[in-house]
TIZA-165196 format. One line per field, with one value per residue (C-alpha): residue in three letters; z, y negated, x negated. Coordinates in pm, 1 decimal, decimal comma, always signed. Last residue first. Example, Ala and Ser with C-alpha at 12.3 -4.5 7.8 and 13.67 -1.06 7.14 Angstrom:
BEGIN
resn <- [SER|ALA] $
up <- [+714,0|+780,0] $
north <- [+106,0|+450,0] $
east <- [-1367,0|-1230,0] $
end
This chain:
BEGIN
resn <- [UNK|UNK|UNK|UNK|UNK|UNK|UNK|UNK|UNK|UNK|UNK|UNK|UNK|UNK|UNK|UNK|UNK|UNK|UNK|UNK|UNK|UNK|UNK|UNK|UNK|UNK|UNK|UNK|UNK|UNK|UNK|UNK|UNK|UNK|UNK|UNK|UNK|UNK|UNK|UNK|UNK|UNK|UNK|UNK|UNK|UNK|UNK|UNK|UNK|UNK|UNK|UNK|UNK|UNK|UNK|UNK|UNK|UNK|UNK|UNK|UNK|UNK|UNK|UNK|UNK|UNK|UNK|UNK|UNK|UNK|UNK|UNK|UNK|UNK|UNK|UNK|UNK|UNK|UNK|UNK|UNK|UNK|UNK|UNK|UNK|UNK|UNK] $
up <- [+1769,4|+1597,2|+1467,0|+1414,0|+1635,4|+1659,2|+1982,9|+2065,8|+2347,9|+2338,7|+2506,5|+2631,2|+2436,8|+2508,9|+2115,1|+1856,3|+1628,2|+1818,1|+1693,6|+1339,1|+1181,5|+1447,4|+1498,4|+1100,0|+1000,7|+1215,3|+1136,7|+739,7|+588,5|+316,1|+436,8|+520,5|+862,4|+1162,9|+1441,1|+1853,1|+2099,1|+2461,3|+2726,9|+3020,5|+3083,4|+3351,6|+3519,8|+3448,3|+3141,9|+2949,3|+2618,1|+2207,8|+1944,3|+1568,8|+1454,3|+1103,2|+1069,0|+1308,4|+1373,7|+1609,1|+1753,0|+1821,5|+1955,3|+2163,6|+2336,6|+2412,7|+2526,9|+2800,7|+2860,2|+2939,6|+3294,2|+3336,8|+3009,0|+2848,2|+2853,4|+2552,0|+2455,1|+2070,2|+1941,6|+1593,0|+1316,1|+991,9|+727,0|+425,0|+591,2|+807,7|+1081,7|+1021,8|+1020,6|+666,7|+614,7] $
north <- [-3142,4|-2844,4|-2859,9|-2643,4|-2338,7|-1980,5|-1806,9|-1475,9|-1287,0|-926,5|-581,4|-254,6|-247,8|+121,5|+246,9|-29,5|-31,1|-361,6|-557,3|-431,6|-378,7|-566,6|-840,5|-876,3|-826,2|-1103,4|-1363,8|-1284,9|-1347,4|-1600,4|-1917,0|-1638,4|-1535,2|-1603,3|-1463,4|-1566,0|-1271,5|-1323,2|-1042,4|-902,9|-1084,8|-1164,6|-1358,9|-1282,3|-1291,0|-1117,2|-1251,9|-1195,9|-1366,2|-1428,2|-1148,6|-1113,6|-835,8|-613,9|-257,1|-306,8|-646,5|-497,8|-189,1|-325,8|-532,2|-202,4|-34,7|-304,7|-346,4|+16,0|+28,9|+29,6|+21,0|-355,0|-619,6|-907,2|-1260,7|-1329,3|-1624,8|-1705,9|-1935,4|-2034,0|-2028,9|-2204,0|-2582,4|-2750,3|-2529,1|-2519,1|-2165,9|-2100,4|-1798,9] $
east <- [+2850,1|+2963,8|+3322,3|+3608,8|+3590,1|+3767,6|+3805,6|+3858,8|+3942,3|+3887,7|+3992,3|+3884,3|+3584,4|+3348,8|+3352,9|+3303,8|+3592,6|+3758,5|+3475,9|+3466,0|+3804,7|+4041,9|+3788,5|+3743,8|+4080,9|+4171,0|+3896,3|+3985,5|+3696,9|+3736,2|+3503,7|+3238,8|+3187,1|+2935,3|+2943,5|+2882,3|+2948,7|+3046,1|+3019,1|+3174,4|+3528,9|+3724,8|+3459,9|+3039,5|+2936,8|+2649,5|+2555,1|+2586,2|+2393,0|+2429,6|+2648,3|+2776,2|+2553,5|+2798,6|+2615,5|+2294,4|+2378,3|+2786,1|+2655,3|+2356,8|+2620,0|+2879,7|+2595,2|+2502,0|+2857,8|+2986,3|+2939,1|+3314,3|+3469,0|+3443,7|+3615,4|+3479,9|+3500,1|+3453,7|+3365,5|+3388,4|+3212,4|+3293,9|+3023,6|+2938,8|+2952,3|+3195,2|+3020,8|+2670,8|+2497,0|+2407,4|+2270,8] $
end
């Protein structure tokens, strides 16, 4: 895969609320069923974890948050936040 920004892929950010005591299955979710995933963490502040993917130049950042993020039983909401550059 190519990871660079500026290069083959695009990459997202994706900040997410999850169900009370819902985070730790909520992560495994997202590594175990969305292959466009590169890493996700625990947060602490309005929001329980971060996820980092990486999408083709024609994938439709909406359609894929709505379609494959927000599918994923246990998320309450998301904030997501699409980059330009990697320095």
């Amino acid at each position: 895969m190519d990871t660079e920004v500026g290069g083959k892929m695009k990459v997202i950010f994706v900040q997410v609320k999850c169900a009370t005591g819902q985070a730790y299955d909520v992560a495994n979710d997202i590594v175990d069923n969305i292959e466009q995933t590169s890493e996700v963490f625990s947060t602490s502040g309005q929001y329980d974890l971060i996820a980092k993917f990486y999408l083709k130049p024609e994938q439709d950042v909406g359609h894929f948050v709505q379609d494959r993020v927000h599918g994923l039983s246990g998320i309450r909401d998301t904030f997501t936040t699409i980059t330009f550059k990697a320095f």
